[in-house]
DOVOMI-184403 format. One record per residue (C-alpha): residue in three letters; x, y negated, z negated. Coordinates in steps of 0.5 Angstrom, whole numbers, padded with zeros to 4 digits, always signed. Example, Ala and Ser with C-alpha at 12.3 -4.5 7.8 and 13.67 -1.06 7.14 Angstrom:
Ala+0025+0009-0016Ser+0027+0002-0014
This chain:
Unk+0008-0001+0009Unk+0011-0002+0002Unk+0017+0002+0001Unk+0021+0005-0006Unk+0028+0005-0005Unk+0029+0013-0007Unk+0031+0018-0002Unk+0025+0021-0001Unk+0020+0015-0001Unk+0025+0013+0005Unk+0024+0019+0009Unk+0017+0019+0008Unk+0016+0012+0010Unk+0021+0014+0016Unk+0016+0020+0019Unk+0011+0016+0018Unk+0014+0010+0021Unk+0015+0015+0028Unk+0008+0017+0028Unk+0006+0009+0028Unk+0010+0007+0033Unk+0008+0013+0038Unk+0000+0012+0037Unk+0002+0004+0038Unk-0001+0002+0032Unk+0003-0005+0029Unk+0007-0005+0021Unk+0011-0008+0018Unk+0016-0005+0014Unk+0017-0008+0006Unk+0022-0006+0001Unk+0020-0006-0006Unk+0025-0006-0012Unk+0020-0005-0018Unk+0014-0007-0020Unk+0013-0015-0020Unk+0016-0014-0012Unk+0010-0009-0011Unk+0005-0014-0014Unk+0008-0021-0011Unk+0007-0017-0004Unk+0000-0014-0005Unk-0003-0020-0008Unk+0000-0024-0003Unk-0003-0026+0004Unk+0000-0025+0011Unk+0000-0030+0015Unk-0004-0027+0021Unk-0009-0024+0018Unk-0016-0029+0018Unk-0021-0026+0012Unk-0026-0029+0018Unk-0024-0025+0023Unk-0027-0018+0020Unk-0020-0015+0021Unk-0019-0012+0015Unk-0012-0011+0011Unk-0009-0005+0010Unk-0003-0003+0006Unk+0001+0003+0004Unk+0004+0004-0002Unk+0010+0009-0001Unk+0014+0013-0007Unk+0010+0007-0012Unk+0004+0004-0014Unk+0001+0010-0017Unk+0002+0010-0024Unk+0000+0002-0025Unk-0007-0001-0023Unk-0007-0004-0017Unk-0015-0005-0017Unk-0014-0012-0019Unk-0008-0014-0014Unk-0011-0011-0009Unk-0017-0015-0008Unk-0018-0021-0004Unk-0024-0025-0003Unk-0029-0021+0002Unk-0026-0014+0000Unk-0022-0014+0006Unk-0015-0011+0003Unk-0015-0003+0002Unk-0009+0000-0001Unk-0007+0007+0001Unk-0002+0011-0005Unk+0003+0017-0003Unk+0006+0016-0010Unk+0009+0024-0013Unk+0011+0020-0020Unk+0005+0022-0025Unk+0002+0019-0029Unk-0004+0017-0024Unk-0007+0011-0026Unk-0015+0012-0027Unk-0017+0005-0025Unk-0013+0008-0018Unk-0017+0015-0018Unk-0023+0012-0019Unk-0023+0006-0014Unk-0027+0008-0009Unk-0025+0006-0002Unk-0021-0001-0005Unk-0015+0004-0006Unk-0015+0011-0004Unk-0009+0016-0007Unk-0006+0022-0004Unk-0004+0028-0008Unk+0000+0033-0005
């Protein structure tokens, strides 16, 4: 989970981090200061995660990322990264609407 710091990207991303926790489900949860801390995060690779293994990576955008390209920082070889996007600032970026399964945004 890549979190903003506004008020209501926090208490989104913490609902969101209950619901995670109940099903079992593993994160990490990342603060995200602006736009080049965005794109150092998701261009970069966990250390866990193996492109051979066939598990894909999934990252969540929480009150960021909207309103930028994110199809060029998402991809990783093999296409194994996809980027979810609950962002409520408008403009939405058309490169991220029209992505396909790459990065997937949520409208309210």
């Amino acid at each position: 989970l890549l979190v903003a710091p506004p008020a209501d990207a926090l208490a989104a991303a913490r609902i969101l981090t209950l619901l995670l926790r109940r099903d079992g489900v593993q994160y990490s949860l990342t603060a995200v200061g602006g736009w080049t801390d965005l794109a150092e995060r998701l261009a970069g690779s966990p250390d866990d995660a193996d492109p051979d293994d066939g598990a894909h990576r999934l990252a969540v955008c929480v009150g960021c990322g909207a309103t930028r390209d994110l199809t060029g920082l998402a991809g990783t070889p093999g296409g194994a990264t996809r980027v979810y996007v609950v962002d409520g600032r408008r403009p939405v970026h058309l490169k991220n609407v029209h992505a396909g399964e790459e990065v997937v945004v949520l409208c309210e």
